[in-house]
MIDOSE-1310 file (N, C-alpha, C; in nm, 2 decimals, decimal comma, always signed):
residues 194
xxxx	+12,61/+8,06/+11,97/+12,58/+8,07/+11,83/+12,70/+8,02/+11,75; +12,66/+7,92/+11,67/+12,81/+7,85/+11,59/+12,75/+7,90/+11,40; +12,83/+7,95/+11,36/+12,87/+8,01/+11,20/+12,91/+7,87/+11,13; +12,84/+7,87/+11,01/+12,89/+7,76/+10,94/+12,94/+7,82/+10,83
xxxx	+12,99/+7,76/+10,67/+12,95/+7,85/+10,59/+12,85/+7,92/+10,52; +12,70/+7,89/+10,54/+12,58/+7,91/+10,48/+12,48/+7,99/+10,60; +12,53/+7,87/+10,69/+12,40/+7,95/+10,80/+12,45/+7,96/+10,95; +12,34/+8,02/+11,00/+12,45/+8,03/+11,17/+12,30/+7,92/+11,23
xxxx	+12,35/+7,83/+11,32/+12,26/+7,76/+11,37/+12,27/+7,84/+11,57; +12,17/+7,86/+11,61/+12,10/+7,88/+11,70/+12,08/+7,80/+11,83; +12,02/+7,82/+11,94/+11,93/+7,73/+12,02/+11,83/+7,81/+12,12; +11,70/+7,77/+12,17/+11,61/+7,79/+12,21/+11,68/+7,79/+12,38
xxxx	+11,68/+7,88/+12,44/+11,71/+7,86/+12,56/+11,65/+7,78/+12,63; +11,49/+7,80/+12,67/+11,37/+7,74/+12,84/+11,24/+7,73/+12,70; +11,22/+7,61/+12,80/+11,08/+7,60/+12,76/+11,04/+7,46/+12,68; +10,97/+7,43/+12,62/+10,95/+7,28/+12,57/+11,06/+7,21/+12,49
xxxx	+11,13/+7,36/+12,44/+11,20/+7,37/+12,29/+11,35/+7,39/+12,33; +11,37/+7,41/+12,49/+11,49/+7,41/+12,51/+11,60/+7,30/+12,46; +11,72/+7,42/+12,44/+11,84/+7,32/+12,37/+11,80/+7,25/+12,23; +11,66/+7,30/+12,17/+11,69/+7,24/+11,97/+11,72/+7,36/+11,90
xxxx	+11,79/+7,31/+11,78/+11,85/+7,45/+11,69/+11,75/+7,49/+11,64; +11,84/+7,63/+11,56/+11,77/+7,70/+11,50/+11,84/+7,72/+11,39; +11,80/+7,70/+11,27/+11,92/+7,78/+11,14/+11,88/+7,87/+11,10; +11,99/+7,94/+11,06/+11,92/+8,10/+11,05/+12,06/+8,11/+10,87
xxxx	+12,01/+8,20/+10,81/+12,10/+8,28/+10,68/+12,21/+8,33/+10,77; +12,37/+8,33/+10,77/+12,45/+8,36/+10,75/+12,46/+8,52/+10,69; +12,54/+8,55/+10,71/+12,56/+8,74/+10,64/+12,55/+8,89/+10,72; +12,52/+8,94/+10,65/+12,54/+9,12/+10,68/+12,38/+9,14/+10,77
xxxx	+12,29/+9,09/+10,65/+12,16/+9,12/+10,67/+12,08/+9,06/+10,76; +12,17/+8,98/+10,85/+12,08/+8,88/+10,95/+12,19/+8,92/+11,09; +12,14/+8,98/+11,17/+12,23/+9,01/+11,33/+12,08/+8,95/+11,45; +12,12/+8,80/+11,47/+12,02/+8,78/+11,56/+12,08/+8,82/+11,69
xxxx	+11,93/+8,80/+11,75/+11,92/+8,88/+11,94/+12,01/+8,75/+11,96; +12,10/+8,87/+12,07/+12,22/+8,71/+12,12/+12,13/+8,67/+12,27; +12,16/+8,54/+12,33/+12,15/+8,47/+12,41/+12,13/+8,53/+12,51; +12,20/+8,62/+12,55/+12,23/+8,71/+12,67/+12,06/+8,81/+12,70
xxxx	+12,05/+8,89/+12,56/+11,95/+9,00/+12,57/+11,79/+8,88/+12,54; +11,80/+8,74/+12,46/+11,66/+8,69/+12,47/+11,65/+8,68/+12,62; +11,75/+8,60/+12,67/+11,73/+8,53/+12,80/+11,64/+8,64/+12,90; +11,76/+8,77/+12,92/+11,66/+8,86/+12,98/+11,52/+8,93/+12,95
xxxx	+11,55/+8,96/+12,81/+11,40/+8,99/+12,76/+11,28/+8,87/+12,83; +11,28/+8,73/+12,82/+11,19/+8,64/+12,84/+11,18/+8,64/+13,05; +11,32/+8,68/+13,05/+11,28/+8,69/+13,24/+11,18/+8,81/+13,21; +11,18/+8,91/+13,20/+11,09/+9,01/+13,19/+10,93/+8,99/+13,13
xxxx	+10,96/+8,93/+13,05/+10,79/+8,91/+13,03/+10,71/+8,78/+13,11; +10,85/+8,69/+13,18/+10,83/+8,60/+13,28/+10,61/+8,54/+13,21; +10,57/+8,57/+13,30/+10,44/+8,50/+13,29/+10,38/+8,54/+13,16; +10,40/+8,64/+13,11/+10,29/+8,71/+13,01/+10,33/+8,62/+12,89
xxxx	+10,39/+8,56/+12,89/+10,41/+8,51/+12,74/+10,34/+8,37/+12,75; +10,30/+8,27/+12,82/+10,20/+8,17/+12,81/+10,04/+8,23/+12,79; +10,06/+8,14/+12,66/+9,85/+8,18/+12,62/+9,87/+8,28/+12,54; +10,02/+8,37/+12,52/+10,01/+8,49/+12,47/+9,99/+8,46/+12,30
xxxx	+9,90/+8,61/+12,26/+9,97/+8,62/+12,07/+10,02/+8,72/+12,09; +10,14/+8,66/+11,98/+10,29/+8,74/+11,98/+10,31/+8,75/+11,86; +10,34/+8,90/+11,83/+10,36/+8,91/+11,72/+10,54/+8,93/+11,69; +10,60/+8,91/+11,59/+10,76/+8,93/+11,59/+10,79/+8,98/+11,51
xxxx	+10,80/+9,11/+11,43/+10,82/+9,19/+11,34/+10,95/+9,17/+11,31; +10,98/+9,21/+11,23/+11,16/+9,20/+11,15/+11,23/+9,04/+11,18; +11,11/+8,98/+11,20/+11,18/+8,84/+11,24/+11,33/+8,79/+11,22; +11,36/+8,78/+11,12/+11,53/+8,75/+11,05/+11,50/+8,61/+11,09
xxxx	+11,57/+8,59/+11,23/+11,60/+8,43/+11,25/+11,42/+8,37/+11,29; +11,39/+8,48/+11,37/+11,27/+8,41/+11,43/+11,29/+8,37/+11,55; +11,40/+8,41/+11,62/+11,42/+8,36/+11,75/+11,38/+8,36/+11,84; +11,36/+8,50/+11,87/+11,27/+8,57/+11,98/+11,11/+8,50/+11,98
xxxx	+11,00/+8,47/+11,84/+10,90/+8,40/+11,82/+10,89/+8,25/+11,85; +11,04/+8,21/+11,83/+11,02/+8,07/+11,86/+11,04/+8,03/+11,99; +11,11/+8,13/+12,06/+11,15/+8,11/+12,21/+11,02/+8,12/+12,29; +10,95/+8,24/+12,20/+10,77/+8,23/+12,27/+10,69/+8,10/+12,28
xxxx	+10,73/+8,10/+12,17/+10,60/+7,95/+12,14/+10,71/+7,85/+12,25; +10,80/+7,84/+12,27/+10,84/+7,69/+12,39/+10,82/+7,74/+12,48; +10,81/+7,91/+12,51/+10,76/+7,96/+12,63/+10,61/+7,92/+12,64; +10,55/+7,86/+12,55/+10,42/+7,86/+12,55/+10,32/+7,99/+12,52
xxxx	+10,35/+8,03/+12,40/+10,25/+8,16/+12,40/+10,16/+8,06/+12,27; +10,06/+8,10/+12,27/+9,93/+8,06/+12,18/+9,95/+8,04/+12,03; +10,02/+8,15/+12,02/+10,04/+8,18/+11,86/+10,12/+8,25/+11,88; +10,21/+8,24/+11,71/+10,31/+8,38/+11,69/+10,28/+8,39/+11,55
xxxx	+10,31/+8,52/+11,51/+10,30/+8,55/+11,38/+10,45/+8,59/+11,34; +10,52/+8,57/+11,28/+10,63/+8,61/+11,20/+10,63/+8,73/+11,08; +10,67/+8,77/+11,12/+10,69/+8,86/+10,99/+10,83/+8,92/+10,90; +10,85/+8,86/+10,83/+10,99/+8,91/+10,79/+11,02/+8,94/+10,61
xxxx	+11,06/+9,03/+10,56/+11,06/+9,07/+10,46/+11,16/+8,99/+10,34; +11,26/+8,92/+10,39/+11,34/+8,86/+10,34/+11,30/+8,73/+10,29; +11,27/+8,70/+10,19/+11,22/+8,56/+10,16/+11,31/+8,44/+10,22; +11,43/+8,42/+10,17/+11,49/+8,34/+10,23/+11,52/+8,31/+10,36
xxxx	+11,53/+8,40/+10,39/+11,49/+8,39/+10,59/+11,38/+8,35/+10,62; +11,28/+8,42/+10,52/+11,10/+8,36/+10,60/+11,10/+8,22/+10,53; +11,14/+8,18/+10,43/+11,16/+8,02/+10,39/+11,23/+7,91/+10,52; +11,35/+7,96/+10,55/+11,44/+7,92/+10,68/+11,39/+7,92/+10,76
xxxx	+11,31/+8,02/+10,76/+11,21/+8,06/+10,94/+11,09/+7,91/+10,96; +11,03/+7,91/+10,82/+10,91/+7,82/+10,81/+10,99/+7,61/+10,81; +11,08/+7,66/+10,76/+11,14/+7,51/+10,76/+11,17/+7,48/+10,94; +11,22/+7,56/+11,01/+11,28/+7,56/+11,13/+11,10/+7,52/+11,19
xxxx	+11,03/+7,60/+11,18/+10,88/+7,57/+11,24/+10,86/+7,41/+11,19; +10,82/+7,37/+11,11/+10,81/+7,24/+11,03/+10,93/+7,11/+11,10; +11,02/+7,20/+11,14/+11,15/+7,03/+11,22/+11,14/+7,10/+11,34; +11,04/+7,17/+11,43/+11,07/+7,15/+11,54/+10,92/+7,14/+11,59
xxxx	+10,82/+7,10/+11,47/+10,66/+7,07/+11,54/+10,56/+7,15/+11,59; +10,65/+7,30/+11,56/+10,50/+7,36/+11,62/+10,46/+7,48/+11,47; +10,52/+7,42/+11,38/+10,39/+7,53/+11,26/+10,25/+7,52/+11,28; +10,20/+7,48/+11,35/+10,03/+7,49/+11,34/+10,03/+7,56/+11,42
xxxx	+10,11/+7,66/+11,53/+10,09/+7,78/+11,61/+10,18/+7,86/+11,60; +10,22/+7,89/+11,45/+10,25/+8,05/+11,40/+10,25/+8,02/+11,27; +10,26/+8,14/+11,17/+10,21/+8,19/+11,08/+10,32/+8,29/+11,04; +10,42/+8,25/+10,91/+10,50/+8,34/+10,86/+10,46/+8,41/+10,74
xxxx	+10,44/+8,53/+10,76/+10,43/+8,67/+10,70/+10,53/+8,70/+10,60; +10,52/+8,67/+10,47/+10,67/+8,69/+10,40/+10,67/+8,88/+10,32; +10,69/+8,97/+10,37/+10,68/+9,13/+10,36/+10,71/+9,19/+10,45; +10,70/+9,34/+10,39/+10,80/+9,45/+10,48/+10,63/+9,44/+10,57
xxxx	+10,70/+9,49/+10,70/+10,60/+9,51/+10,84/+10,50/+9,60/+10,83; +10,53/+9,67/+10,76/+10,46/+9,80/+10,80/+10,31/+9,73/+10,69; +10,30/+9,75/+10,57/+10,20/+9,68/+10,53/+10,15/+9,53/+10,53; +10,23/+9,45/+10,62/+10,15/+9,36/+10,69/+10,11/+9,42/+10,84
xxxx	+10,11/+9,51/+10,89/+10,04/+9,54/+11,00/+9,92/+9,60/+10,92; +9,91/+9,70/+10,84/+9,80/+9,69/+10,80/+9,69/+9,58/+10,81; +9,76/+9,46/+10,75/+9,66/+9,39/+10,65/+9,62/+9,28/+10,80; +9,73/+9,24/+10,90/+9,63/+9,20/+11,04/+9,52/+9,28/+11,06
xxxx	+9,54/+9,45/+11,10/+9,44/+9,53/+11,13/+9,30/+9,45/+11,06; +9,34/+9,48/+10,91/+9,22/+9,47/+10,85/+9,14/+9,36/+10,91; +9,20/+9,21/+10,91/+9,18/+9,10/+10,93/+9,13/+9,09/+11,06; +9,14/+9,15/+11,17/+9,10/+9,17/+11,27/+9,13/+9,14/+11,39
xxxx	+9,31/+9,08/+11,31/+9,41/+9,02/+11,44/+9,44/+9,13/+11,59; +9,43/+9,07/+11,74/+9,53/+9,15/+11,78/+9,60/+9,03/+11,88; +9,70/+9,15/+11,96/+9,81/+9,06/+11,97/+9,84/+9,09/+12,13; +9,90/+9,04/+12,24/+9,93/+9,05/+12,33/+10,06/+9,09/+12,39
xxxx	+10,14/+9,07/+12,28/+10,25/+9,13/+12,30/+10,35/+9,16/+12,11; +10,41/+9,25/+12,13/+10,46/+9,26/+11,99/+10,63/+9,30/+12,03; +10,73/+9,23/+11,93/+10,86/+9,20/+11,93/+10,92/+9,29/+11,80; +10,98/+9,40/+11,77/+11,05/+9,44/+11,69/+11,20/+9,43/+11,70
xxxx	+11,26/+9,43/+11,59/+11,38/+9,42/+11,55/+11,46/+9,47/+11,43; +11,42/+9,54/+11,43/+11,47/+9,60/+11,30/+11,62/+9,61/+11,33; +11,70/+9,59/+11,15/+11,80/+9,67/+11,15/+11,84/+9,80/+11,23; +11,93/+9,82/+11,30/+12,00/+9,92/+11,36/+12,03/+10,02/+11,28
xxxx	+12,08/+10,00/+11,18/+12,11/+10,12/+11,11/+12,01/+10,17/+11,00; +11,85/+10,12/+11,04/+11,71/+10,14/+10,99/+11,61/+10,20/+11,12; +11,63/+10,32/+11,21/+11,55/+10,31/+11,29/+11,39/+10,37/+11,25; +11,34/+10,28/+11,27/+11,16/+10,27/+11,20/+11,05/+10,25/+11,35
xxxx	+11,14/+10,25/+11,47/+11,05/+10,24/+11,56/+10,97/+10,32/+11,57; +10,95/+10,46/+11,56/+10,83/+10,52/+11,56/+10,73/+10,51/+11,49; +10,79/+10,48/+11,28/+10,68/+10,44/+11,20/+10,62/+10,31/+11,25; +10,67/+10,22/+11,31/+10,66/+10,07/+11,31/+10,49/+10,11/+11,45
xxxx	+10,52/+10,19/+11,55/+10,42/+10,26/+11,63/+10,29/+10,31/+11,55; +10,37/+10,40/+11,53/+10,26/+10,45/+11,45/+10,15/+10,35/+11,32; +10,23/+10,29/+11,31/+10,19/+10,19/+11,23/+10,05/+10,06/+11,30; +10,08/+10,05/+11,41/+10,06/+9,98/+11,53/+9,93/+10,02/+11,58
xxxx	+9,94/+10,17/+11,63/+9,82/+10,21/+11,64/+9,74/+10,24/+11,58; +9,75/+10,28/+11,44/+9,63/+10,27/+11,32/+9,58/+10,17/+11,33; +9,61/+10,05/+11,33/+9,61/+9,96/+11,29/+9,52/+9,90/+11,42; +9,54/+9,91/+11,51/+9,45/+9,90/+11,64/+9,47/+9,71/+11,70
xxxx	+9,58/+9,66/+11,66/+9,61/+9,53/+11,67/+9,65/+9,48/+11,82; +9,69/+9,58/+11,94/+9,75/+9,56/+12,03/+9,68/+9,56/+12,16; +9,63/+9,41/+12,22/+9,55/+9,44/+12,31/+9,50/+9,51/+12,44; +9,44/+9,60/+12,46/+9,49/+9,70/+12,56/+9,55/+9,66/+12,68
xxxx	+9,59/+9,57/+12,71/+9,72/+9,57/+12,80/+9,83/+9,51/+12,77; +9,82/+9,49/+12,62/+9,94/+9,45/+12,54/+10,07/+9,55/+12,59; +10,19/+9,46/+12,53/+10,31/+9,51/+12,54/+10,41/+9,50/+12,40; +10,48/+9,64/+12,36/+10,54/+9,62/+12,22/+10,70/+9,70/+12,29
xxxx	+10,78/+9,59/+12,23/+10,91/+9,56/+12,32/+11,01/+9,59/+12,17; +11,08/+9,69/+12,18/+11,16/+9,72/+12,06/+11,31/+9,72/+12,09; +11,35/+9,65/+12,01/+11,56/+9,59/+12,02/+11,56/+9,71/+11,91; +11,68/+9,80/+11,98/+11,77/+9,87/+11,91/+11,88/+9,90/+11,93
xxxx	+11,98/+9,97/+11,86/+12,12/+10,00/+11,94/+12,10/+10,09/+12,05; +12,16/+10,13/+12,16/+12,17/+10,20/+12,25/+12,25/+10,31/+12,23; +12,29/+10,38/+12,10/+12,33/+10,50/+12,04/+12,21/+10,56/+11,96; +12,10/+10,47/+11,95/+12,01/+10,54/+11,85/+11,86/+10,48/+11,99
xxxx	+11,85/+10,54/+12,06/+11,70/+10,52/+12,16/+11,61/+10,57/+12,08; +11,51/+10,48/+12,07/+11,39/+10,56/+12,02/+11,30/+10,66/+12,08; +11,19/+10,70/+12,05/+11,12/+10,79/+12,10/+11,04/+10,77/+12,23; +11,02/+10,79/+12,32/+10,99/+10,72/+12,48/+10,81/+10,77/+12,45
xxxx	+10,77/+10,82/+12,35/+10,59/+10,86/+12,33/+10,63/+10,89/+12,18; +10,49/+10,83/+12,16/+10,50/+10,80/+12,02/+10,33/+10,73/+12,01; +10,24/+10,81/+11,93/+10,10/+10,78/+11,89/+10,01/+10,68/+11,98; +10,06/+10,73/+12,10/+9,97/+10,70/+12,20/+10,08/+10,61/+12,31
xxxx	+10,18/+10,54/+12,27/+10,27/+10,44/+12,33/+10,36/+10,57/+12,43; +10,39/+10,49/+12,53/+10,49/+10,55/+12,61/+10,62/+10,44/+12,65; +10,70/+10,46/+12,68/+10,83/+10,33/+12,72/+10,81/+10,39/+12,86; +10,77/+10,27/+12,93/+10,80/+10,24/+13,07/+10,90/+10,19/+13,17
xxxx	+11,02/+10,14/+13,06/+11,12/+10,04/+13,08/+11,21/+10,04/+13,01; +11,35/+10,09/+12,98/+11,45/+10,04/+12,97/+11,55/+9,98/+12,98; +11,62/+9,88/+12,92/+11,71/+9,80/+12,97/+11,82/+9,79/+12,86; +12,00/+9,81/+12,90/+12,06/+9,80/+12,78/+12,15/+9,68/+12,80
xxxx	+12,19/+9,57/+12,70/+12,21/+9,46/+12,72/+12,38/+9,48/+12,65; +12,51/+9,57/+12,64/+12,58/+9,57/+12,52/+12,55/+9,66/+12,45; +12,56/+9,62/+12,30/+12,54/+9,72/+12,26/+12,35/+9,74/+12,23; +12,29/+9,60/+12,24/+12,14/+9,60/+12,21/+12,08/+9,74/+12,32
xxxx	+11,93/+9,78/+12,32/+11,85/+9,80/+12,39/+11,76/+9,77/+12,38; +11,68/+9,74/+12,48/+11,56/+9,72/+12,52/+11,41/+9,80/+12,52; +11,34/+9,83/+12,47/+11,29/+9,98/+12,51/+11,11/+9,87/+12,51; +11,06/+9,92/+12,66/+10,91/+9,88/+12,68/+10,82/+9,95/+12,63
xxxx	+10,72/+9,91/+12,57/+10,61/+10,04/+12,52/+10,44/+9,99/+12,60; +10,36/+10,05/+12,67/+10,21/+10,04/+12,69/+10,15/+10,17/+12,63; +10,07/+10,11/+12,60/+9,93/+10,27/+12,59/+9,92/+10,35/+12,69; +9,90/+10,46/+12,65/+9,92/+10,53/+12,76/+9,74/+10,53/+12,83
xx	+9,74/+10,54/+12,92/+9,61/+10,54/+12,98/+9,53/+10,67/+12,89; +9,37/+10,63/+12,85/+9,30/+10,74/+12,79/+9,24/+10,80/+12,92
């Protein structure tokens, strides 16, 4: 990851898209997933992410969604609240060829999960990221399962600090899997069997 003065530029580890940048906003408000925790996260979802829809909540850089799509997942949706990031996110899609297989969401998450629900999106796997010093993973669940967007053998994969773990059950979700990378964690979530 190299810092410029404006923006921090990126790169795509594996996949079609391996080794092209990414520019991401510079600052307080943007802490993208380092190299180390995508890399492992993507060995772990190893096959599941070709053909997949992926959703990327708290997007910021968009990393994690774009690493999908070279992984070959179907579609990604982005969703990120910060305009200028989701502007950066969309330009980055547009110079690297694949905007016609994702879709940036410019709003807070939680009422764009609604508004997929309504629409009648679902998804195969879902990526959060929130701020760390914002833990929303339970609302972001809860939010999830109203919403009914996750396909039943989907997987919702939540980055947080490993001083603040989130809730291991939560409105139907259980974490099956932890992994801590540094200071990131990892935390797996499935439905729990009805």
């Amino acid at each position: 990851m190299k810092r410029g003065n404006r923006c921090i530029v990126l790169r795509i580890i594996s996949g079609s898209l391996k080794g092209r940048r990414i520019k991401a906003r510079a600052g307080l408000a943007v802490r993208p997933t380092t190299d180390r925790v995508r890399e492992a996260l993507f060995n772990i979802l190893a096959f599941r992410v070709k053909e997949a829809r992926f959703l990327d909540l708290y997007a910021g850089t968009g990393a994690i969604g774009l690493e999908a799509l070279s992984r070959g997942a179907l579609e990604v949706v982005f969703v990120e609240k910060d305009r200028r990031s989701a502007a950066l996110l969309q330009d980055n899609l547009q110079r690297l060829g694949v905007s016609e297989r994702a879709i940036v969401r410019a709003g807070e998450a939680l009422p764009t999960i609604v508004s997929l629900g309504r629409e009648g999106r679902k998804f195969d796997l879902v990526f959060m990221d929130p701020p760390y010093d914002h833990p929303v993973v339970e609302q972001t669940l809860e939010a999830l399962s109203r919403a009914a967007i996750l396909e039943r053998e989907g997987w919702v994969i939540a980055e947080t600090s490993h001083r603040n773990p989130p809730v291991k059950l939560c409105s139907g979700f259980k974490v099956w899997r932890r992994e801590r990378y540094g200071e990131a964690l990892l935390s797996f979530y499935r439905m729990e069997a009805e």
